[in-house]
C-alpha positions in Angstrom: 10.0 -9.3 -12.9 7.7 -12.3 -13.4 8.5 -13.1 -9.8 6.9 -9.7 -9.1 4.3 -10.1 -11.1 3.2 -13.2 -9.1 3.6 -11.6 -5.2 2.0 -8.8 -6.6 -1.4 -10.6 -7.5 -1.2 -12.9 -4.3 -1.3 -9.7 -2.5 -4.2 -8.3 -4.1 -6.1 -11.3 -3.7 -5.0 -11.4 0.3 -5.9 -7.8 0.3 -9.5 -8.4 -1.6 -11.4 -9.2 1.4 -10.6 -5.7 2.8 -12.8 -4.3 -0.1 -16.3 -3.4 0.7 -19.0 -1.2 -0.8 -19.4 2.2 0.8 -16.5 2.3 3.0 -14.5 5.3 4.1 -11.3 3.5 4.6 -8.5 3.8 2.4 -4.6 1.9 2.8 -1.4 1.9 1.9 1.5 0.5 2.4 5.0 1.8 1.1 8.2 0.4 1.1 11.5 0.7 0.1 14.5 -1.0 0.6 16.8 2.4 1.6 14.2 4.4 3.5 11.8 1.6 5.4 7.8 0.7 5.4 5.1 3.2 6.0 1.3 1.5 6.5 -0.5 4.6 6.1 -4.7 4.4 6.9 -6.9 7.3 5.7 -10.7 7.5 7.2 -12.0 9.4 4.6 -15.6 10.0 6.1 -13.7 11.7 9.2 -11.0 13.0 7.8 -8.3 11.1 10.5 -5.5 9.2 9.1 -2.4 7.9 10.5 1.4 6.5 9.3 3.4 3.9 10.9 7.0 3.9 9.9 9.3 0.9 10.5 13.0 -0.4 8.8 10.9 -3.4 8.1 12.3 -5.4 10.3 12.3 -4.0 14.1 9.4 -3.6 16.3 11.8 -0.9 18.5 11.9 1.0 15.2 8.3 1.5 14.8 7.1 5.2 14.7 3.2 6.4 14.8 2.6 9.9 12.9 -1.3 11.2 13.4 -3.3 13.7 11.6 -1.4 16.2 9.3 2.3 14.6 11.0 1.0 11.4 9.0 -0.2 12.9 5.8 3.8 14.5 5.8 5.0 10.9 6.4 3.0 9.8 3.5 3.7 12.0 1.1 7.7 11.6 2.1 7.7 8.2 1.6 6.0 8.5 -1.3 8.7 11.1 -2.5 11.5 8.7 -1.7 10.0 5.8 -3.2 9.8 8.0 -6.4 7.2 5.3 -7.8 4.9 8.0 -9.5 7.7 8.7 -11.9 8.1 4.9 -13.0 6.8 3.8 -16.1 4.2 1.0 -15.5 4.8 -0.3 -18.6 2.2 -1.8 -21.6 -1.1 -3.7 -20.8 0.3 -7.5 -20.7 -2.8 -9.1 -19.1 -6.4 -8.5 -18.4 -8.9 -11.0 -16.9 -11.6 -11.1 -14.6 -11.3 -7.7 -13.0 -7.3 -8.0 -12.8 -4.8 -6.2 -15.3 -1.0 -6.5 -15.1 1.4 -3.9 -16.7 4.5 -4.3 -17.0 7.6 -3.3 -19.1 8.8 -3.9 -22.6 12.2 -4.6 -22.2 14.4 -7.7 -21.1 15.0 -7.4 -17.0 13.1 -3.6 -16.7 11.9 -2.4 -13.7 8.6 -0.8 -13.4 5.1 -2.9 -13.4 1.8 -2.3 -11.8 -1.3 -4.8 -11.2 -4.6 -3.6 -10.9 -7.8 -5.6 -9.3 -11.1 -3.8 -9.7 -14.2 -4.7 -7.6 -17.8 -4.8 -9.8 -18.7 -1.2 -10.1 -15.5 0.7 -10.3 -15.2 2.2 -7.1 -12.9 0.2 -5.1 -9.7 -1.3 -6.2 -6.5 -2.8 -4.8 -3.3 -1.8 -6.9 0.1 -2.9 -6.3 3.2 -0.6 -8.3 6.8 -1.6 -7.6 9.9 -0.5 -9.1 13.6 -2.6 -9.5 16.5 -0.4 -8.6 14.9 3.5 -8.6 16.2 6.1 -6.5 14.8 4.6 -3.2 16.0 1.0 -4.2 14.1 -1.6 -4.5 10.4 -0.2 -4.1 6.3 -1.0 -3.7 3.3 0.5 -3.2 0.3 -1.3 -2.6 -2.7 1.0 -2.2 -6.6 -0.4 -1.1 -9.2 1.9 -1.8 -13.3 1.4 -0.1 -12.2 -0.6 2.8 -14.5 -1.2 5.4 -13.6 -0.6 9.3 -13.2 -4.7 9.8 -10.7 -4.5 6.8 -8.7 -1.5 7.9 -8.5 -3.0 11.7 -7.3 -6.2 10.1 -5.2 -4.2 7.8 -3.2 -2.6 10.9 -2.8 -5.9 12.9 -1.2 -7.3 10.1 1.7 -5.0 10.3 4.4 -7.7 11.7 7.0 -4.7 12.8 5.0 -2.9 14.7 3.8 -3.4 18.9 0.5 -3.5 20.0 0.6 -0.9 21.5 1.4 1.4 18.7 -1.5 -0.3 16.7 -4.1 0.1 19.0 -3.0 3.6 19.0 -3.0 3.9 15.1 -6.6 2.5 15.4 -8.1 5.3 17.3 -6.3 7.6 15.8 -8.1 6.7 12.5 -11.8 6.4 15.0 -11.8 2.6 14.9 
């Protein structure tokens, strides 16, 4: 858990720079060891959004949903994750902006770390869970993302082709 604890705040801190007043952009990436990795972008101002499902691990098995196809995606790999249900645990940490949650007992596995930008309004947080129904699972959702953070966002997605992100982009108007 502890080793969690630690990716989980180095990828908040990679996904800070993303964060930007005023933006329409939201992200999120799920993933779980049984059903794959969905990057999911919503463009809130425009209402687009689009999923990319992978296994995690092959470019061939990258799949591009759009519109209301995504928001299905989304909410099924949210479903199979079954994260919502995990317990984050008690308050263990808060400092500067970040607060880490995480459970009581010996070898548990549910915690959650939240960093929240001055003013409230955007935040990165990062919830996993240690052997739940879909496995091993995360969810690591970025809310007020500018356009130059969500592009960035979708180029980082290492199982996906080119072609299928510069799809993904315009599907979301960037």
């Amino acid at each position: 858990m502890k080793r969690f604890i630690l990716a989980a705040i180095a990828a908040a801190f990679a996904a800070a720079p993303a964060i930007a007043a005023d933006q329409p952009f939201d992200l999120e990436v799920i993933a779980s060891d049984q059903n794959g990795v969905v990057h999911y972008v919503r463009n809130n101002e425009d209402g687009l959004s689009a999923a990319m499902w992978s296994d995690g691990e092959d470019k061939d098995s990258a799949r591009l949903t759009t519109g209301a196809d995504a928001d299905e995606t989304y909410r099924n790999a949210l479903d199979a994750a079954d994260i919502a249900d995990s317990d984050p645990g008690e308050l263990k940490m808060k400092l500067f902006g970040i607060s880490i949650y995480a459970d009581e007992e010996e070898g548990s596995g549910s915690a959650r770390v939240v960093v929240n930008a001055p003013g409230g309004d955007r935040s990165v947080v990062v919830d996993a869970r240690d052997d739940g129904p879909g496995g091993d699972t995360a969810h690591v959702v970025i809310n007020g993302s500018d356009a130059d953070g969500a592009e960035d966002f979708i180029d980082d997605i290492d199982d996906a082709p080119r072609s299928l992100k510069r799809e993904m982009k315009e599907a979301v108007g960037l």
